[in-house]
MDAnalysis code that builds the backbone (N, CA, C; Angstrom):
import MDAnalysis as mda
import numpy as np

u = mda.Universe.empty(246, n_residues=82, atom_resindex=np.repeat(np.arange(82), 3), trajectory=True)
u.add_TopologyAttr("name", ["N", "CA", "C"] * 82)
u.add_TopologyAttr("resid", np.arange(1, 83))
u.add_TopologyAttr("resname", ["UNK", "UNK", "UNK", "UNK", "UNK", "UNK", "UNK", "UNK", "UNK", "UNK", "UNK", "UNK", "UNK", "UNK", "UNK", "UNK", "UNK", "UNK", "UNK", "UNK", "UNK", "UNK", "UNK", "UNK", "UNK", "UNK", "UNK", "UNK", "UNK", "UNK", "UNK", "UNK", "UNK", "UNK", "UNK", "UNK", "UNK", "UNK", "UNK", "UNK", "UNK", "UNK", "UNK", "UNK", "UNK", "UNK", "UNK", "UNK", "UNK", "UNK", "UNK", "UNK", "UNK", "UNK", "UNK", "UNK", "UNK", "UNK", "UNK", "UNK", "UNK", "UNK", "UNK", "UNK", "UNK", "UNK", "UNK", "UNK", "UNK", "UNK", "UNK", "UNK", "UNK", "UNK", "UNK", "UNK", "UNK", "UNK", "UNK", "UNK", "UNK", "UNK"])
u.atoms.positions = np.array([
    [5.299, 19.801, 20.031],
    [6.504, 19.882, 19.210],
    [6.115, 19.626, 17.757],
    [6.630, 20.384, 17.065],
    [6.275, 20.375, 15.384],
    [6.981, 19.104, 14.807],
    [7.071, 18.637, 14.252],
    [7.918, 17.155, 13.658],
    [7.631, 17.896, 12.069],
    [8.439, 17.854, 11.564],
    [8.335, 18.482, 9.936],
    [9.249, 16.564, 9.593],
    [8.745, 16.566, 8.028],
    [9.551, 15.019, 7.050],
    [11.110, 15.477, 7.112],
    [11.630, 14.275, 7.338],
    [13.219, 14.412, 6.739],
    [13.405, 14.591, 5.496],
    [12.554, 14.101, 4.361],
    [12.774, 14.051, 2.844],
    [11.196, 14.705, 2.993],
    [11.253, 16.115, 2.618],
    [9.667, 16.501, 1.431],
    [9.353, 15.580, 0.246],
    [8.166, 15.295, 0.311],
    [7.527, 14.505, -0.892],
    [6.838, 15.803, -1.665],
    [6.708, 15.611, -3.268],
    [6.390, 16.430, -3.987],
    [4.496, 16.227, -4.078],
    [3.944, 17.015, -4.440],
    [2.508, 16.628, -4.055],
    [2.002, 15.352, -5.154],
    [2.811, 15.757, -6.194],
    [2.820, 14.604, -7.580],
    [2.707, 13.017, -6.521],
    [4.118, 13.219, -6.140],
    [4.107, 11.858, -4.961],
    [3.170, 11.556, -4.356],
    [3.034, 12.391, -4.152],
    [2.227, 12.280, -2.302],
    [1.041, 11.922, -3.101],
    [-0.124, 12.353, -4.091],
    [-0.796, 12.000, -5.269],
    [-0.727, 10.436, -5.190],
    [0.218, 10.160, -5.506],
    [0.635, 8.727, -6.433],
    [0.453, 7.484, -5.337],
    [1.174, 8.172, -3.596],
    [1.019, 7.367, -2.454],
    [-0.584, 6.942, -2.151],
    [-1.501, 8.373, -2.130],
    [-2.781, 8.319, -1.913],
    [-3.350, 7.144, -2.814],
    [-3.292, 7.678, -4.030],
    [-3.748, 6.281, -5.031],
    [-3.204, 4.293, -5.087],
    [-1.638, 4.574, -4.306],
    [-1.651, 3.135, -4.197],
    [-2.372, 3.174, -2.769],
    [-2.419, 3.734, -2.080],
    [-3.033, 3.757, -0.686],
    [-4.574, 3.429, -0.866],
    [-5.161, 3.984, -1.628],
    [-6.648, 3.355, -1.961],
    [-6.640, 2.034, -2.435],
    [-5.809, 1.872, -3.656],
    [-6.279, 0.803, -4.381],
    [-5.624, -0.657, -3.329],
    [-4.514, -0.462, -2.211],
    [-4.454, -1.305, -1.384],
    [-5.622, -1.867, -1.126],
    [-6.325, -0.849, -0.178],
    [-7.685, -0.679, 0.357],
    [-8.913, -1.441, -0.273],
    [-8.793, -1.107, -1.191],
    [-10.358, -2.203, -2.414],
    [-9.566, -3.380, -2.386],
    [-8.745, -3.442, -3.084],
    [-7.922, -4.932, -2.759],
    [-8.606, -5.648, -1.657],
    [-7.867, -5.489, -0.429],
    [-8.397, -6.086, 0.756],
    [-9.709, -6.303, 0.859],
    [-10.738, -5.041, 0.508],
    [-11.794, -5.101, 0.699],
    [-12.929, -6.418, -0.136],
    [-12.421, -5.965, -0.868],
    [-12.932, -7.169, -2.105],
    [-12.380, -8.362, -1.849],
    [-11.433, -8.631, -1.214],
    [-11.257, -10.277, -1.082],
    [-11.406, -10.711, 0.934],
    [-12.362, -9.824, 0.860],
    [-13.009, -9.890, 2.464],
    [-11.871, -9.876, 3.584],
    [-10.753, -9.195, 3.865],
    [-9.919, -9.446, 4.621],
    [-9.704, -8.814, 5.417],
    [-9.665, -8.530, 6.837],
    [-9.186, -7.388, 7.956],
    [-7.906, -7.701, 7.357],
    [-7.161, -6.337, 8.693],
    [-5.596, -5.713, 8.356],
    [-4.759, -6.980, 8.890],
    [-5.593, -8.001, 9.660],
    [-4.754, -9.166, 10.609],
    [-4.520, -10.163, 9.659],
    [-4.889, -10.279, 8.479],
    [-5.085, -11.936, 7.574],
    [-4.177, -12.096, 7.046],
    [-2.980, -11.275, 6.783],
    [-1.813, -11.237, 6.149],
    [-0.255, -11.781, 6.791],
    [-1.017, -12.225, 8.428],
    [0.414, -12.775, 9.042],
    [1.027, -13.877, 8.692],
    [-0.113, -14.423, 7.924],
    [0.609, -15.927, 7.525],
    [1.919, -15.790, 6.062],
    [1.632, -14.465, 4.915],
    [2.418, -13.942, 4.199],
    [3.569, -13.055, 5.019],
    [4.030, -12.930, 6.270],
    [4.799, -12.172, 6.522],
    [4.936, -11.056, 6.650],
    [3.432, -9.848, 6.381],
    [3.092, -8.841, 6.115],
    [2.496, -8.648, 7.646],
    [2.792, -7.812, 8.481],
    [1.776, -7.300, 9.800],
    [1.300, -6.437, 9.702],
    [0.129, -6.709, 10.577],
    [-1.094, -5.291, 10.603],
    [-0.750, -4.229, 10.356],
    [0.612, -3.664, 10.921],
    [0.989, -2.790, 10.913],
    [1.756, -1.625, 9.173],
    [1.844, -2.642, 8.879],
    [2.548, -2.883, 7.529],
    [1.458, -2.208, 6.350],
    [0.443, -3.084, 6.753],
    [-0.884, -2.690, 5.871],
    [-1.310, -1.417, 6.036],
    [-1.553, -1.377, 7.034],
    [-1.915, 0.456, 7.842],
    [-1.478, 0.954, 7.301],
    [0.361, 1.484, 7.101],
    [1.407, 2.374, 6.859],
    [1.103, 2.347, 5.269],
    [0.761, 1.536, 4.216],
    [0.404, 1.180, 2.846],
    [-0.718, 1.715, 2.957],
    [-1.962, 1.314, 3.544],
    [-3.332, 1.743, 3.129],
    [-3.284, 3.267, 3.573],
    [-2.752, 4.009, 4.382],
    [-2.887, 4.884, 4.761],
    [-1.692, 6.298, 4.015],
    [-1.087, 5.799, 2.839],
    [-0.111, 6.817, 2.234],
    [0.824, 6.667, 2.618],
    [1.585, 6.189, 3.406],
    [2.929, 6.578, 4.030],
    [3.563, 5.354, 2.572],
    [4.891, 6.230, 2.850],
    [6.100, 5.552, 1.717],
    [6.501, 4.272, 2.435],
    [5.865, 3.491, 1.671],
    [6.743, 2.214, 2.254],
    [7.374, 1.730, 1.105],
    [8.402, 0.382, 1.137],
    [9.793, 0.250, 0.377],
    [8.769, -0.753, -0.946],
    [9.255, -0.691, -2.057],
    [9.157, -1.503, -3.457],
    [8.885, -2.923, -3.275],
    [9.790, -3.208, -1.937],
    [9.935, -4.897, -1.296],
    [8.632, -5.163, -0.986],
    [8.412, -4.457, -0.162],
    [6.941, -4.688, 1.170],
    [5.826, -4.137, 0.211],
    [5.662, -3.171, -1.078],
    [4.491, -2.956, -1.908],
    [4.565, -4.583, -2.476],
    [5.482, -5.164, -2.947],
    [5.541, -6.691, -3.789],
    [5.007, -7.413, -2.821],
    [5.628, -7.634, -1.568],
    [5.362, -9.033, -0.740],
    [3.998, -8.354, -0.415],
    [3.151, -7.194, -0.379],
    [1.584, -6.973, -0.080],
    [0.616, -7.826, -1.392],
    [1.050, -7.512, -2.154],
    [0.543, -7.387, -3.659],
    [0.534, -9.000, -3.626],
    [1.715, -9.783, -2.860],
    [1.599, -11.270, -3.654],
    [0.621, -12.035, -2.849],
    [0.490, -11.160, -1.913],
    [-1.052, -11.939, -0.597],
    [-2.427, -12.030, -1.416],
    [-2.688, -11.604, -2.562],
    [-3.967, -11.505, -3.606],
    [-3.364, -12.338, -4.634],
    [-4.583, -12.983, -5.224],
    [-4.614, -13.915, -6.121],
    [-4.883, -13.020, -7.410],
    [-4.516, -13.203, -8.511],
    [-4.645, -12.768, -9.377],
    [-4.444, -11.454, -9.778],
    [-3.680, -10.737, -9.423],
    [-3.461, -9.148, -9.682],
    [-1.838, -9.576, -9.940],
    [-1.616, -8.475, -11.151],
    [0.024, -8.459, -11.672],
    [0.335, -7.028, -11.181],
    [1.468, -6.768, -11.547],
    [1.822, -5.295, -11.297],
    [1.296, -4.192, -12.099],
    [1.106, -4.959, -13.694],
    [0.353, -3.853, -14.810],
    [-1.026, -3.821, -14.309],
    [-1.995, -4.579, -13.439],
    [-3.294, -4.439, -13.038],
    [-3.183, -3.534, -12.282],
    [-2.212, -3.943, -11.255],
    [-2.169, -2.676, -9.486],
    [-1.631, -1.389, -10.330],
    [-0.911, -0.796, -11.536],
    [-0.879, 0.309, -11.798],
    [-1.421, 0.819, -12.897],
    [-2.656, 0.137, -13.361],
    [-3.245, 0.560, -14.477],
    [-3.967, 2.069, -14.078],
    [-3.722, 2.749, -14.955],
    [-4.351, 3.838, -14.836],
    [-4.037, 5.320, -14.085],
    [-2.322, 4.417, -13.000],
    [-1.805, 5.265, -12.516],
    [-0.776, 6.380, -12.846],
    [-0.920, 7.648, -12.751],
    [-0.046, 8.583, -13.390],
    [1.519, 8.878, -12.635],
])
């Protein structure tokens, strides 16, 4: 069975998802963490996946990811992003 999106994303988007979807990714990576280390912030494995991997997740759950790292603001996590 074909499953097509309820809402099309524009590729601009879809662009913009990939790039927070990486820079999730170094994040974690750089502060040595599997997808599991985040249960104590309220964030589940699952959560991270759906973020590291492009999918649209909500403004809320990009913040409560973002506040599990020490030292990164919001102008750091989007420097450079178009």
């Amino acid at each position: 069975m074909n499953h097509t999106r309820k809402n099309k994303i524009s590729q601009q988007h879809q662009k913009r998802l990939e790039n927070i979807a990486q820079m999730l990714k170094e994040m974690r990576f750089s502060e040595g963490l599997n997808q599991d280390g985040f249960a104590d912030n309220g964030v589940s494995r699952r959560q991270i996946q759906r973020g590291e991997s492009g999918c649209n997740i909500s403004l809320q759950k990009l913040f409560t990811i973002l506040d599990c790292y020490e030292g990164y603001t919001l102008s750091d996590f989007f420097e450079g992003m178009q």
